[in-house]
NUMAR-609242 format. One record per residue (C-alpha): residue in one letter; chain; y, x, z. Coordinates in Angstrom, 1 decimal. Last residue first. Example, Ala and Ser with C-alpha at 12.3 -4.5 7.8 and 13.67 -1.06 7.14 Angstrom:
[site "S", "A", [-1.1, 13.7, 7.1]]
[site "A", "A", [-4.5, 12.3, 7.8]]
END
This chain:
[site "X", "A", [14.9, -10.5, 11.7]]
[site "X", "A", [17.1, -11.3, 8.9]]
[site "X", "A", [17.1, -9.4, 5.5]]
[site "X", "A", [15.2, -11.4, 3.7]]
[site "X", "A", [17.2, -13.8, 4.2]]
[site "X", "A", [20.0, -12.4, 3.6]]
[site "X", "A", [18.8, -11.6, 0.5]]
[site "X", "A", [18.1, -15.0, -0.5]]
[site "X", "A", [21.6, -16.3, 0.6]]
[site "X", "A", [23.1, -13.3, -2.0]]
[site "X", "A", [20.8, -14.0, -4.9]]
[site "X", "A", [22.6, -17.9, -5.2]]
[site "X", "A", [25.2, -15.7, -6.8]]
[site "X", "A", [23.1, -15.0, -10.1]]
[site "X", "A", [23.3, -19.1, -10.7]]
[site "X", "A", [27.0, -19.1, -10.3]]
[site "X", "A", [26.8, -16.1, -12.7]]
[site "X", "A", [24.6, -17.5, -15.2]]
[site "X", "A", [27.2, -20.9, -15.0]]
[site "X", "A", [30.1, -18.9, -15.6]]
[site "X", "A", [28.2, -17.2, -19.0]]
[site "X", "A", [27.5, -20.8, -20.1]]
[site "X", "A", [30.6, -22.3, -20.4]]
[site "X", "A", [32.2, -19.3, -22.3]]
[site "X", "A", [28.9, -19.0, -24.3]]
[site "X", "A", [29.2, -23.1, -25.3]]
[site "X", "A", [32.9, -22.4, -26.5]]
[site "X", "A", [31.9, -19.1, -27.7]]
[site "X", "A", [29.4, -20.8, -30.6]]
[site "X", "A", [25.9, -21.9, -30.1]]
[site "X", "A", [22.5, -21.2, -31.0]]
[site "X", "A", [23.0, -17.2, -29.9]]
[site "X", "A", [25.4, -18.0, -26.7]]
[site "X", "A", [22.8, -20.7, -25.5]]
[site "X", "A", [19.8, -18.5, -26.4]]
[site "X", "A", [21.4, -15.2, -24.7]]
[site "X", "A", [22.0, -17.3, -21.3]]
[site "X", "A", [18.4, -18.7, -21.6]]
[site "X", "A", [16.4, -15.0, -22.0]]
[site "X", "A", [19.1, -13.6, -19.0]]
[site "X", "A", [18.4, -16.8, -16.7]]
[site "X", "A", [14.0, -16.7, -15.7]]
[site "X", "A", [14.1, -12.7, -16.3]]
[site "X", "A", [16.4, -12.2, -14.4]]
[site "X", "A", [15.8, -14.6, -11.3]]
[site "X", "A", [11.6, -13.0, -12.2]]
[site "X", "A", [12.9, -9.3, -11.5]]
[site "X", "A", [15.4, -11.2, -8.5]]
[site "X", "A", [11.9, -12.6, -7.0]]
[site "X", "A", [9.7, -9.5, -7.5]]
[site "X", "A", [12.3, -7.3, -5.8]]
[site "X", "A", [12.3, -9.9, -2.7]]
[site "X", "A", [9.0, -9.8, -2.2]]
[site "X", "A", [9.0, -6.0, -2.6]]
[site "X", "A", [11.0, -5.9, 0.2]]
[site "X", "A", [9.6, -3.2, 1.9]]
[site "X", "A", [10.0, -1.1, -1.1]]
[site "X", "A", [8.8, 2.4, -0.5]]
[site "X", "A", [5.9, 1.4, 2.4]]
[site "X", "A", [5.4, -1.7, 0.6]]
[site "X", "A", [4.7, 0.5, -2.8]]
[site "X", "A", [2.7, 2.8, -0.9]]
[site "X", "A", [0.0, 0.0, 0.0]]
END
């Protein structure tokens, strides 16, 4: 078990890797399909979503 030893949130590495992978694949088809109206809509909204990272890390984080 090195890798918990190295990364004891591995938990929490595996969530954001999957959070990325989940929004960066939508954001991209939105801007791609659609012109910068939709991409100015929709980069805001992958950032909103990117800021719900911060309560999971916290609790990770907490004792």
């Amino acid at each position: 078990m090195i890798a918990e030893t190295v990364f004891p949130n591995f938990e929490f590495l595996n969530d954001l890797c999957l959070l990325v992978k989940n929004i960066v694949p939508v954001v991209f088809s939105i801007c791609q399909s659609s012109l910068t109206a939709s991409c100015a809509v929709s980069i805001p909204l992958a950032l909103a979503q990117l800021q719900l990272i911060e309560p999971i890390n916290r609790a990770y984080d907490a004792p």
